[in-house]
N, C-alpha and C positions, 0 to 999 in steps of 0.2 A: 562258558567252557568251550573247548574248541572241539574240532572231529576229534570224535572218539579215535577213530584210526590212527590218527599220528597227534597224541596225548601230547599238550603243551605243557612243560615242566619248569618252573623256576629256577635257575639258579644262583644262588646269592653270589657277589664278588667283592665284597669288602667296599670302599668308595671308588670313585670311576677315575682315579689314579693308578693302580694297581694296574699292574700289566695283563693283559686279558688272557693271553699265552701260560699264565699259570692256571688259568681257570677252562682251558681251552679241551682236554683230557676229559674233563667230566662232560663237557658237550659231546664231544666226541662219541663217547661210550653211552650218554642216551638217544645219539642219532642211531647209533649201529644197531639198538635194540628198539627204534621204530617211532621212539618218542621226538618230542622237536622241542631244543632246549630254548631259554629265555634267561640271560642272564639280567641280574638283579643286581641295584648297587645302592647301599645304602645311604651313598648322598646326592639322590637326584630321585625325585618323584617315579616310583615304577608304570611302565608305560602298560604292564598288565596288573590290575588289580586281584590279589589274592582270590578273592571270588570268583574269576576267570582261568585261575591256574587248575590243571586236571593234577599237578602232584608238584613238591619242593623235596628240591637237593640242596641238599646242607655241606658241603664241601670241607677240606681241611685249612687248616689255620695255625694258629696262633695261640698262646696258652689263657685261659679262661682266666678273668681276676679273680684271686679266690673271695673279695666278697660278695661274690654272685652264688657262693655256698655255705656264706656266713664263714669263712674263716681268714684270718690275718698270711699273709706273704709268709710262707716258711722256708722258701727254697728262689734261687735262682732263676726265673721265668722271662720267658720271651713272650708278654703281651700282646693279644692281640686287640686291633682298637677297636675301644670301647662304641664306637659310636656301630662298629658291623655287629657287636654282638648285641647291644641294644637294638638293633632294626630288623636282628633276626629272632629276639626272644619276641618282638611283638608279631615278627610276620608269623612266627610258628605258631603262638597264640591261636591268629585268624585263622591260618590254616588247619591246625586241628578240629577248630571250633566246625570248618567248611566241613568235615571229616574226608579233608584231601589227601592222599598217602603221601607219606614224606618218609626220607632216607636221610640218615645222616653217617657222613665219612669223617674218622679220625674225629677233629674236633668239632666235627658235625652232631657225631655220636655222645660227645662230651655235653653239648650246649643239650640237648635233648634231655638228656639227662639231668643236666643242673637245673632246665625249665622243671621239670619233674619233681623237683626237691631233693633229688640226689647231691653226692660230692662227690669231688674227686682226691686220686693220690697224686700231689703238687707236683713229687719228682718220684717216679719209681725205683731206681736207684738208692737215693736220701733214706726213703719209707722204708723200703724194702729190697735191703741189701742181699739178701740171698736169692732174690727174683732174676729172672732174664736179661740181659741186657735190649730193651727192645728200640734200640737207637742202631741194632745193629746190622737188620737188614731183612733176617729172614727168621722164621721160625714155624715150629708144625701150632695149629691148634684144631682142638677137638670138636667138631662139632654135634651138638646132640638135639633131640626130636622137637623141633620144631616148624612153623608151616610153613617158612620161607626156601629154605637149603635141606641139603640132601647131607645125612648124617656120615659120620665118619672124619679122621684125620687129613688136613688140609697143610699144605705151605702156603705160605701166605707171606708180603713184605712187610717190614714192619720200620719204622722213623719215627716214635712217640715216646718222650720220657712223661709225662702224664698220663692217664688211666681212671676209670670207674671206679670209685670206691665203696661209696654206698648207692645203692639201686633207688634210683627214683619211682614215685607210685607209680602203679601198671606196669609195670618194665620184671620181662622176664629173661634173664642171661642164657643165652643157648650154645656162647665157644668160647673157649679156654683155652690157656696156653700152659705150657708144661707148668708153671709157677702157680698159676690159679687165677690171672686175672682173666678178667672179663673182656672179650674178644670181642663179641656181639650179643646182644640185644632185639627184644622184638616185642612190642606194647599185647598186652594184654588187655585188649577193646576191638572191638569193631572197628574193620578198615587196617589199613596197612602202614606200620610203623616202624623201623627198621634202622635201625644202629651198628657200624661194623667200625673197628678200630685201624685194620686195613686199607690198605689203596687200591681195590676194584680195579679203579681206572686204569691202571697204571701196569695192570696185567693183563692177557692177553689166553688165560687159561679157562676152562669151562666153568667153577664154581663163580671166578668174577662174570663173564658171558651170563652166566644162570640167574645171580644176583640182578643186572640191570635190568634183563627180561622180566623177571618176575615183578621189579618195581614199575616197568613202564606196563608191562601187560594191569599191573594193578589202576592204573592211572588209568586207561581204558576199558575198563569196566566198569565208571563208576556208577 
């Protein structure tokens, strides 16, 4: 592992095709709160082994195949490839196993959960017509008592027509949006586990500030 001080943080980035400027926002946001990120690309040998990493950021993406939750194509999806989600359902594996905290954003918080045995809702819209539009930018959700954020009503961005749909084991939902889906998530074990449907990165306000702090101060303590 590295100095505790400035906690070395994985980042996954799909294959080392992928323009690194899209992945470039989550480095960002865990330098400013002290950590030192590492990005990660699942076609090329990682140059730090999982057992070296002090935590993993699971980033957003792409939509989940739905038979990674046992169910058939029901809606419209924009794929993400299969080879980034296969190398990060086994890095997450190890790194649970290491009990190294890990974050996961948007479709970070999706994979965590499907590892989990959960599923998801394919198209929020399709499922659940009378739900938010959450492709649309913004919206409040609730947060309630858990060990990571500070309770109470948030804005927050939103760009995901997928969502949680059944909770995978240890997984307990702690924000909600006016509709009722599932915002975030936080494992129910030892160590620090951490799922948000939002973009952190991409905000500049103190809940997202508070969010990466508390994930890199996690990593620093281990």
């Amino acid at each position: 592992m590295s100095d505790f001080s400035f906690p070395l943080i994985g980042i996954t980035c799909g294959d080392s095709h992928r323009p690194l400027r899209l992945q470039k926002l989550y480095g960002e946001a865990v330098l400013r709160a002290g950590g030192r990120p590492e990005y990660l690309y699942s076609d090329s040998c990682p140059t730090v082994p999982a057992a070296m990493m002090d935590g993993l950021l699971i980033p957003g993406g792409g939509d989940i195949h739905p038979q990674q939750y046992g169910e058939a194509v029901i809606s419209q999806l924009r794929l993400e490839d299969a080879g980034r989600t296969a190398f990060e359902l086994d890095l997450l594996k190890t790194v649970l196993e290491y009990n190294r905290p890990v974050l996961g954003i948007c479709y970070g918080m999706q994979l965590i959960n499907v590892y989990l045995g959960g599923s998801l809702y394919q198209d929020i819209r399709s499922l659940l017509p009378q739900g938010l539009d959450h492709c649309a930018g913004r919206h409040d959700v609730s947060v309630r008592t858990n060990p990571y954020l500070p309770v109470g009503t948030w804005t927050v961005n939103s760009s995901h027509h997928q969502a949680v749909r059944n909770l995978g084991a240890g997984l307990v939902s702690m924000a909600f949006s006016p509709d009722g889906i599932s915002e975030a998530f936080y494992g129910d074990r030892p160590g620090f586990l951490l799922g948000v449907q939002w973009h952190p990165e991409r905000l500049s306000d103190h809940l997202s500030e508070l969010l990466f702090e508390r994930f890199v101060s996690a990593c620093r303590h281990l």
